[in-house]
C-alpha positions as CSV (number, residue, x, y, z in Angstrom):
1,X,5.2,-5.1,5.0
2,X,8.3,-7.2,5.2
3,X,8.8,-10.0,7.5
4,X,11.7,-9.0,9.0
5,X,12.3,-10.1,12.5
6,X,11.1,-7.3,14.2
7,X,7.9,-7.2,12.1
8,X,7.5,-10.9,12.6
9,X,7.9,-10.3,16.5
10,X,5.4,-7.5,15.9
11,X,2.6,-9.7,13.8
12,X,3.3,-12.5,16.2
13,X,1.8,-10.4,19.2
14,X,-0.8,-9.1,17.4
15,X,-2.4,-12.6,16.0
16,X,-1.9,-13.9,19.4
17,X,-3.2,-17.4,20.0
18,X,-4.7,-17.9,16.6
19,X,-1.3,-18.7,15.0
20,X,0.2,-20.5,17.9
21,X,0.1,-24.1,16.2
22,X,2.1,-22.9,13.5
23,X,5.6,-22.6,12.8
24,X,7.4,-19.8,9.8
25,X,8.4,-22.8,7.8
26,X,5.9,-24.8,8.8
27,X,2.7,-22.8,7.4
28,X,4.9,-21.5,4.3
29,X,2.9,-22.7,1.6
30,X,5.5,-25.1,-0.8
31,X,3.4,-24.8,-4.0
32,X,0.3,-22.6,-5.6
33,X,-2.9,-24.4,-5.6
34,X,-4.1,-22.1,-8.4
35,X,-3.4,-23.6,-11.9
36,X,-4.8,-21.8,-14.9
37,X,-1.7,-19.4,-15.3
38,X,1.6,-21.4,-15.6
39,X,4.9,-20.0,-14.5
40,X,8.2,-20.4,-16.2
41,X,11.0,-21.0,-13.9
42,X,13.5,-18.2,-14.3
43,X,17.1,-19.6,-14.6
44,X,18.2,-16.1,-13.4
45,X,16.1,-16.9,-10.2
46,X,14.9,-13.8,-10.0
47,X,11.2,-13.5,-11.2
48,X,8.9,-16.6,-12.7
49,X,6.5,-15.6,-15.3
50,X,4.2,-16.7,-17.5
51,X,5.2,-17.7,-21.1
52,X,5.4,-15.1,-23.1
53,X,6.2,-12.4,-20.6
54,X,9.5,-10.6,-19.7
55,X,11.0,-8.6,-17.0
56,X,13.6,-5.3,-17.0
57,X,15.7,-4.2,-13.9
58,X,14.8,-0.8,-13.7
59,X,17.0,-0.5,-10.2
60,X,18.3,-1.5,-7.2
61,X,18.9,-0.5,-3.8
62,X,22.5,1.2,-3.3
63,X,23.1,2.7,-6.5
64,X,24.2,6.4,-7.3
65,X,20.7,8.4,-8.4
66,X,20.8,10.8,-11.0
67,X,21.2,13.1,-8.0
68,X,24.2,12.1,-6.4
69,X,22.3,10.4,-3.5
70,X,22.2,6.7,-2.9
71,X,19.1,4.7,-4.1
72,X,17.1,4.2,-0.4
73,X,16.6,0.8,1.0
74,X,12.9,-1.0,1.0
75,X,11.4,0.3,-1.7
76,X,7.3,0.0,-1.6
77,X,4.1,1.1,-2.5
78,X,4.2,3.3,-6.0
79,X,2.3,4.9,-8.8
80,X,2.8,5.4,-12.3
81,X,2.1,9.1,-14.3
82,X,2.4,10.2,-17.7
83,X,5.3,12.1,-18.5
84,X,4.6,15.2,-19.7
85,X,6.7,15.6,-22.7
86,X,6.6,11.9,-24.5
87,X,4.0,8.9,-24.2
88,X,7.4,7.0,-24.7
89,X,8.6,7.6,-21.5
90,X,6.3,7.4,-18.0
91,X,7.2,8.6,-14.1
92,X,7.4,6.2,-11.3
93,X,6.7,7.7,-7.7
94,X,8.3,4.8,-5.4
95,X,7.9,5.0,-1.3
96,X,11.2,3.7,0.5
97,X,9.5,1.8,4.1
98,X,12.6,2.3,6.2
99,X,11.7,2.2,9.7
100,X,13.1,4.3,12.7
101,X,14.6,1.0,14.0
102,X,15.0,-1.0,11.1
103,X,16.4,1.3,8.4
104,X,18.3,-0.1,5.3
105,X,19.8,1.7,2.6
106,X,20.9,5.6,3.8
107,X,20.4,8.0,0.1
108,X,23.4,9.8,2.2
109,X,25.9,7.5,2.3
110,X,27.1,5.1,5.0
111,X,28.1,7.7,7.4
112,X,25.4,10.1,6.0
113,X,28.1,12.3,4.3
114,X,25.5,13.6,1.7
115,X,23.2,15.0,4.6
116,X,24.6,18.6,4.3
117,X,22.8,19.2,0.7
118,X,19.4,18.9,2.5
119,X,18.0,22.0,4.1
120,X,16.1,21.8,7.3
121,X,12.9,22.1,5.5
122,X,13.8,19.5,3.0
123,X,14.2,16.7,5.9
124,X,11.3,16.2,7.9
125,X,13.1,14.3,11.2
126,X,15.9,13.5,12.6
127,X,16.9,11.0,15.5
128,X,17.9,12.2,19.0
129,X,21.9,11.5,18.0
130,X,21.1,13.6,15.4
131,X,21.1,11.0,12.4
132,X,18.2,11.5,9.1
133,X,15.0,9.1,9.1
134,X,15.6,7.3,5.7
135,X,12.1,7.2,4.9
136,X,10.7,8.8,2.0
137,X,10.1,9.2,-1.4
138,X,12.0,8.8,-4.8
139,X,11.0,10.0,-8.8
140,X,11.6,7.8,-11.5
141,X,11.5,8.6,-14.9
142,X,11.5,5.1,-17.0
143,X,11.7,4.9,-20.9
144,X,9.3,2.6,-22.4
145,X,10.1,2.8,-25.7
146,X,14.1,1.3,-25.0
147,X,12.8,-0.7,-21.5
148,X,15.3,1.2,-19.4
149,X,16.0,3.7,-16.5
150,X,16.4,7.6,-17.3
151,X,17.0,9.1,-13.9
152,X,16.3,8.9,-10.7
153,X,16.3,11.1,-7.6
154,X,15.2,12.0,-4.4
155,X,12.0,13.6,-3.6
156,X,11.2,13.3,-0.1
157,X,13.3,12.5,2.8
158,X,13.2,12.3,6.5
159,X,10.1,10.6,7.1
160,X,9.7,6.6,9.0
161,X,8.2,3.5,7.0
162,X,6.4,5.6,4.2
163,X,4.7,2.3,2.9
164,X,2.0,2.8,0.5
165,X,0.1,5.9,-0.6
166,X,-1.9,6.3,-3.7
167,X,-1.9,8.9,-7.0
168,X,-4.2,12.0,-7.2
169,X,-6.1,12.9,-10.6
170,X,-4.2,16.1,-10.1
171,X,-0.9,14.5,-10.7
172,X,0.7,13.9,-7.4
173,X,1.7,10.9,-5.4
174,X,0.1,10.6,-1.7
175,X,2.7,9.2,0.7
176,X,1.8,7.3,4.1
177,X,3.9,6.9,7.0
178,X,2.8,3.4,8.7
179,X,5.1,4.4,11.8
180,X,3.4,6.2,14.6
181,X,6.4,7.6,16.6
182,X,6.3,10.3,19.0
183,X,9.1,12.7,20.1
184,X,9.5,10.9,23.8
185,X,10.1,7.7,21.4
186,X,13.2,9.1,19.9
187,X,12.5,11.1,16.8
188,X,12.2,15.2,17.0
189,X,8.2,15.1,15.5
190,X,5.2,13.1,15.6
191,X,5.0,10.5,12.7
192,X,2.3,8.6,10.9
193,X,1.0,11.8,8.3
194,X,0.8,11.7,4.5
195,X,2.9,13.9,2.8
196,X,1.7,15.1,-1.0
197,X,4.7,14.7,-3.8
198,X,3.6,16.4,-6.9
199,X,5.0,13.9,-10.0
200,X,6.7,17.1,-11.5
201,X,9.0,17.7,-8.9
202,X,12.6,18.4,-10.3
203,X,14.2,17.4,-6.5
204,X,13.9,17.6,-3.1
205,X,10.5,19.3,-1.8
206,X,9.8,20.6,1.5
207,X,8.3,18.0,3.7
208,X,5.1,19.1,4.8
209,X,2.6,16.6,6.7
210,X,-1.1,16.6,5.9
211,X,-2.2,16.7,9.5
212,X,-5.6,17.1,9.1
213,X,-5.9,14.1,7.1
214,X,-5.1,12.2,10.5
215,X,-2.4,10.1,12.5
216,X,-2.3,6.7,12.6
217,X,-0.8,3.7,11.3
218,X,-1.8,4.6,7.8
219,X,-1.4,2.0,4.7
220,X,-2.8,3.0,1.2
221,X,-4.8,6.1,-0.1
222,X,-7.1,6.4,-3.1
223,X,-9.1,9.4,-4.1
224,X,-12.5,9.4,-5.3
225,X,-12.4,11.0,-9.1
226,X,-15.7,12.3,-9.2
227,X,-16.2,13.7,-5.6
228,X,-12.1,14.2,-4.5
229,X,-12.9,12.9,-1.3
230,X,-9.6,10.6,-0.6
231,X,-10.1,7.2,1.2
232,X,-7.9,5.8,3.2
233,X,-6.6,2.3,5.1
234,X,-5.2,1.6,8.4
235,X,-2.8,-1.3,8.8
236,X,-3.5,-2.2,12.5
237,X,-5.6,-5.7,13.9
238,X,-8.4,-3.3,14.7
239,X,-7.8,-0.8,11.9
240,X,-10.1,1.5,10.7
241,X,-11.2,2.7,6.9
242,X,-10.9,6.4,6.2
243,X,-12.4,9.4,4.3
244,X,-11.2,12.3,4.5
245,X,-13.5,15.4,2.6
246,X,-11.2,18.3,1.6
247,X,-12.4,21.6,1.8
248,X,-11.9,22.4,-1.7
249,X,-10.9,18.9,-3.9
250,X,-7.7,19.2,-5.3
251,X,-6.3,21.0,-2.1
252,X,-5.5,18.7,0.1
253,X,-3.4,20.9,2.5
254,X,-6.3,23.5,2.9
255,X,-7.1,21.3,5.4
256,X,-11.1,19.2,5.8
257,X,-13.2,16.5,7.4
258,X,-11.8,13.2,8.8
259,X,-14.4,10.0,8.7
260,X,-14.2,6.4,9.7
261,X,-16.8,4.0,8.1
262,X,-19.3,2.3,10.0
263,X,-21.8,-0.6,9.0
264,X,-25.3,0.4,9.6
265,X,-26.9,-1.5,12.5
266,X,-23.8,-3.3,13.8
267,X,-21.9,-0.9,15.8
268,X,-18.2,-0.9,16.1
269,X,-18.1,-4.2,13.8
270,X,-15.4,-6.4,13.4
271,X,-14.9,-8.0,10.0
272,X,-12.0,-10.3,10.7
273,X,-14.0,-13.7,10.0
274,X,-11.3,-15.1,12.6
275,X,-12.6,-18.0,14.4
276,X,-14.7,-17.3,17.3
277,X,-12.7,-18.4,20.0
278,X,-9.7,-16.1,19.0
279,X,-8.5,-13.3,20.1
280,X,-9.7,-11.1,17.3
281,X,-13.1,-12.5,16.4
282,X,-16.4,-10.5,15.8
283,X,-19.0,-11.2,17.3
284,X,-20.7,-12.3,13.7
285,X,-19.7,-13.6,10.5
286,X,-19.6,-11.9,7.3
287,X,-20.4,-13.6,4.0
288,X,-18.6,-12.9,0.9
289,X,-21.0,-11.1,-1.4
290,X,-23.1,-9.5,0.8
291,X,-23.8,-5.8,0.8
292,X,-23.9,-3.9,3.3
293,X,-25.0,-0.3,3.9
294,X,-22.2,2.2,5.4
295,X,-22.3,5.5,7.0
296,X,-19.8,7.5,8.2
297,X,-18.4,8.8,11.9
298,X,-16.8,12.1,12.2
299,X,-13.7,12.3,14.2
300,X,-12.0,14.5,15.9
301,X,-8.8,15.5,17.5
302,X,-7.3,14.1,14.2
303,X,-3.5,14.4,15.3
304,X,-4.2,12.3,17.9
305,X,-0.7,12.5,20.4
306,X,-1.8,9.5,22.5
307,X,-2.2,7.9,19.0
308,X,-5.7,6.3,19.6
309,X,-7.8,7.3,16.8
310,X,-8.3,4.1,16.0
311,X,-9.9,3.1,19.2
312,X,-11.7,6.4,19.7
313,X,-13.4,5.8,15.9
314,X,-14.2,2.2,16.7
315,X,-15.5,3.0,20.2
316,X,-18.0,5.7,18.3
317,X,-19.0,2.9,16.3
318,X,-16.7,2.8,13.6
319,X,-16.1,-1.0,11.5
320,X,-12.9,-2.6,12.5
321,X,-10.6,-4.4,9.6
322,X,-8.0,-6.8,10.1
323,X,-4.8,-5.0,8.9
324,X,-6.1,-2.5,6.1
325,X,-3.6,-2.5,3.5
326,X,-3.6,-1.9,-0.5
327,X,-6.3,0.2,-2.2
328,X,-7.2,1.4,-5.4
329,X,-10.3,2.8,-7.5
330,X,-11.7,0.7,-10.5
331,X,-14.4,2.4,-13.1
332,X,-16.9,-0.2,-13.7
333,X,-17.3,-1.3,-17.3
334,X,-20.6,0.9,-17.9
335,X,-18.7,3.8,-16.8
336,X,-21.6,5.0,-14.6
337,X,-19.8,4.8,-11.3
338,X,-16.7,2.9,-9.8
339,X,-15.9,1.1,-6.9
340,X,-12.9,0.9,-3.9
341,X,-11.0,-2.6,-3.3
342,X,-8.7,-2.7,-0.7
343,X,-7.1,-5.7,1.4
344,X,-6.9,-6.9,4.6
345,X,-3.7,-8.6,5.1
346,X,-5.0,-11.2,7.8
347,X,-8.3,-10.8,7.6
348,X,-10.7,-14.3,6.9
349,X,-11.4,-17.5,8.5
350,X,-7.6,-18.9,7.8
351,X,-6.3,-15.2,8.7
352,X,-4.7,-14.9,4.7
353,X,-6.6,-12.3,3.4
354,X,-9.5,-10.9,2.5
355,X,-10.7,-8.1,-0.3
356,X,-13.5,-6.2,0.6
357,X,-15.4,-3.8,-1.9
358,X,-16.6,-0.3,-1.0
359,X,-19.0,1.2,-3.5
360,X,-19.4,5.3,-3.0
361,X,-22.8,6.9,-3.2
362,X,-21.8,10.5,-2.3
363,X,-22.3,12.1,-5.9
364,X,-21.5,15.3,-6.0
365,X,-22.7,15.7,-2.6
366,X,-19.0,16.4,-1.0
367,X,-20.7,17.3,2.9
368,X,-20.1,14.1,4.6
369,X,-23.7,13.2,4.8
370,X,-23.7,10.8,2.3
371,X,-22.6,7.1,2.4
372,X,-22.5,3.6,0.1
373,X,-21.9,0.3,0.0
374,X,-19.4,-2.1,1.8
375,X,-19.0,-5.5,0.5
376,X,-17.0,-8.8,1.1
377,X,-15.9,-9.6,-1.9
378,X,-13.2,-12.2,-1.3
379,X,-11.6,-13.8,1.3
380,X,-9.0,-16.8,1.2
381,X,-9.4,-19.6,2.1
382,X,-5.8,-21.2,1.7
383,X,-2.3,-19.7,1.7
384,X,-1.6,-21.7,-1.4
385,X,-4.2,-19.8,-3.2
386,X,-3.3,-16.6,-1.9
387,X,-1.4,-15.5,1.1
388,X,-1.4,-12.4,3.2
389,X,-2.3,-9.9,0.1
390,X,-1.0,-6.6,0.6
391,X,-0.4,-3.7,-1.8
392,X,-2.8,-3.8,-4.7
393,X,-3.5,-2.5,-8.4
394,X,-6.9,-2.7,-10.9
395,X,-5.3,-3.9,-13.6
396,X,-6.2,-1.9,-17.1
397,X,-8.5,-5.3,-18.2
398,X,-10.8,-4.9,-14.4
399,X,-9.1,-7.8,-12.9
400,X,-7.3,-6.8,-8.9
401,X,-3.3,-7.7,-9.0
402,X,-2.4,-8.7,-5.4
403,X,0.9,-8.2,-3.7
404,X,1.4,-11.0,-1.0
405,X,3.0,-10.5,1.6
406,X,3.2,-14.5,3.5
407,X,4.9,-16.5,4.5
408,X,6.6,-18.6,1.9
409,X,7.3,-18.1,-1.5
410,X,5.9,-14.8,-2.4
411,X,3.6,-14.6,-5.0
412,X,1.8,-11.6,-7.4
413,X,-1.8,-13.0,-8.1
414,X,-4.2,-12.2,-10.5
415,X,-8.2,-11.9,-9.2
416,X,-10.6,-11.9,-11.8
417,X,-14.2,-10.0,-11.0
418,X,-15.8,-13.5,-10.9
419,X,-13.6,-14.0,-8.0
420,X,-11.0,-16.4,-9.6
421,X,-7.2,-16.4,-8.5
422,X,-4.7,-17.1,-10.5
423,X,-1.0,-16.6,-10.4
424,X,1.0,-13.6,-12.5
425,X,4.6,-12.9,-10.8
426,X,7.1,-15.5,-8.6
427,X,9.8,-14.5,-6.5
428,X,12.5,-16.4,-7.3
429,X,14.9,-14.7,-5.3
430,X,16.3,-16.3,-2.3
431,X,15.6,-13.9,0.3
432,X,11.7,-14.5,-0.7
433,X,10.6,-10.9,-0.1
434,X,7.4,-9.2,-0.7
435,X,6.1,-7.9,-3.9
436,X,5.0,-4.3,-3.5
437,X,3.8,-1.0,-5.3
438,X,2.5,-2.7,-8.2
439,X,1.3,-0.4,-11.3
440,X,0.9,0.3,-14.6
441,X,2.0,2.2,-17.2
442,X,-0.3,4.8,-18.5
443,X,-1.0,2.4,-22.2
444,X,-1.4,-0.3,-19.9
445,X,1.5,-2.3,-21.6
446,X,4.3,-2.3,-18.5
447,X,3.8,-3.7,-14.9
448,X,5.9,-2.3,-12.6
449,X,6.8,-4.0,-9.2
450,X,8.5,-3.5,-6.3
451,X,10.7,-6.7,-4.5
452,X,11.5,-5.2,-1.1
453,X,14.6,-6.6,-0.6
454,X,17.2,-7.0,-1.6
455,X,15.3,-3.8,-3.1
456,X,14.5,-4.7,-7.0
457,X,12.4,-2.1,-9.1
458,X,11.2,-4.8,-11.7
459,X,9.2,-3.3,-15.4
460,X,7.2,-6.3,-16.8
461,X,5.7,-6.9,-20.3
462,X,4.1,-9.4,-22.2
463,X,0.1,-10.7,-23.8
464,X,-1.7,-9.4,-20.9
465,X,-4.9,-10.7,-22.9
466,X,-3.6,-13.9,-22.1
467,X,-4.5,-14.0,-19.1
468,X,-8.2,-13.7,-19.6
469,X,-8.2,-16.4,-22.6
């Protein structure tokens, strides 16, 4: 999530007093405190690596696709697929977060001249004057082999802030509205769904929402390989963490069971860490390393039109996370079972982040019934270290790659499983955006990464191994 103004006003409100000693410049962190990765300074100022490695513009925002449309503004959160005909060549599913209020970069055109080659059932929403939501979703098809763009084009269209999502082992892309509009807000329909992209798509697909997979301000999705259950985060100051149990895996839109997780014996927990004279404070501490066994609240009235899931779930009992952002699923090294990392983007003691670990014990047992294990497994303790991670990726070697999203420079940092940060990625670009929608390629050779504005698509390569060494 950008800081824009708007969003700044927005994450301003919702840290309330905790924050109210410092200034934007004045808590943007000048330098990294971490050390064993050095950066080269890029004399093109756009990304600083480390020695050895190299980047590709894939794209930018404003360009002609291979469709005709413009490239959308904002792009985000993203996933990478095999192509099907050539391991030279891979598919990027990119999100475009452009919000009913704050929307950058029409695929129509500046007057939205284009608009008449979408169908009604192509476009999800419009606006009351009539004007497309510019949210969505766009396909990329990227050669590896020559480090360069093949086409591009428009997926899915008409939707508000579609910020992360997450891939599907049956070869689609999961995307997550983070705005939770109404109709008496301005827009025709409800927002804050998932919509399913399938990775083959040749164009435009109907836009469908997966409403039984709940409303709210949804971040980042991940789906459990073994089971197909698909968990989900919420990016709110009392967010919620989210399974939802299809009715037949692989199906999402035959509709199932929505969940929030709860810790066992500490009812409606807050994990924040904040200080305990702030705003958003539990009423306890929660140590990094420390398991924790979950369980899980059913839910109901999913669609929620008053838009209170999140404080119905919480009020049943369910935990409560500090602005649940980037998720993904890692396979242990044994192979035997895997494990769900996701962030919270101001969650911790210094409100810059925190990573928390949820193990699944479900098995095959797909009825609900069934629970794990919810650990802390790392939480910041200085911006300089890392700041306000957002979006994230299990890098092909086990170690987490972490989006910030702070307040300063912006940084992509490495996390190693013994919980050691280091730094992979600079912005050197002087709007100092976020990094977003970072991936891999499937041979685990190509990073790709999103920098939100002025809206950069970035392929990166180089000794990966080095980083471990």
């Amino acid at each position: 999530m950008d800081l824009t103004r708007r969003k700044f006003m927005k994450s301003a409100q919702a840290v309330g007093l905790f924050y109210a000693s410092f200034s934007l410049a004045g808590c943007a962190p000048a330098h990294s405190a971490n050390t064993s990765v050095k950066l080269i300074p890029d004399p093109n100022k756009r990304l600083d690596l480390p020695k050895g490695f190299t980047y590709t513009l894939v794209s930018e925002t404003g360009g002609t696709m291979s469709d005709g449309f413009f490239r959308p503004g904002r792009p985000d959160g993203m996933a990478c697929f095999p192509h099907p005909e050539s391991a030279d060549k891979c598919i990027l599913m990119r999100n475009h977060e452009n919000w009913f209020d704050v929307p950058v970069g029409s695929p129509f055109g500046k007057g939205n001249e284009l608009l008449d080659r979408v169908s009604d059932s192509q476009l999800y929403d419009r606006k009351e004057d009539g004007s497309p939501f510019f949210g969505g979703v766009t396909k990329v098809v990227y050669d590896l082999k020559n480090n360069r763009l093949e086409n591009d084009f428009l997926v899915l269209t008409g939707t508000a802030a579609n910020c992360a999502g997450g891939p599907t082992p049956w070869g689609s892309w999961l995307s997550c509205e983070e705005e939770m509009l109404k109709p008496s807000e301005g827009p025709g329909k409800y927002h804050g769904f998932v919509f399913e992209t399938p990775s083959n798509a040749t164009g435009l697909i109907d836009a469908v929402p997966l409403k039984a997979m709940g409303r709210f301000t949804h971040e980042a999705a991940s789906v459990d390989p073994k089971t197909g259950i698909v968990y989900m985060t919420e990016d709110a100051k009392h967010g919620l963490f989210y399974r939802f149990i299809p009715n037949v895996p692989g199906r999402l839109s035959e509709g199932g069971r929505l969940q929030a997780l709860a810790i066992k014996g500490k009812k409606s927990a807050v994990t924040s860490n904040w200080p305990k004279d702030s705003e958003y404070a539990g009423t306890e501490q929660f140590a990094v390393g420390a398991d924790h066994r979950a369980e899980w609240i059913d839910l109901d009235d999913v669609e929620s039109p008053n838009g209170d899931l999140a404080h119905r779930g919480s009020a049943a009992g369910a935990a409560q996370f500090m602005r649940g952002e980037g998720l993904d699923y890692a396979v242990r090294a044994d192979g035997t079972t895997g494990d769900f990392y996701f962030t919270c983007t101001q969650g911790g003691a210094e409100g810059v982040g925190q990573i928390w670990r949820y193990t699944p014990d479900e098995g095959s047992d797909n009825s609900g019934d069934t629970a794990g294990t919810l650990q802390l497994f790392y939480e910041s303790e200085s911006a300089d270290s890392l700041d306000m991670c957002d979006n994230l990726v299990v890098a092909p070697w086990n170690d987490i790659i972490l989006c910030e999203d702070g307040r300063g420079d912006q940084y992509l940092r490495g996390l190693t499983p013994e919980g050691t940060i280091y730094d992979l990625a600079r912005n050197a670009h002087k709007d100092q955006s976020e990094f977003c929608g970072a991936c891999f390629s499937p041979d685990g050779k190509t990073m790709f990464v999103n920098v939100q504005e002025p809206g950069y698509t970035y392929a990166i390569t180089g000794p990966w191994e080095s980083l471990r060494d």
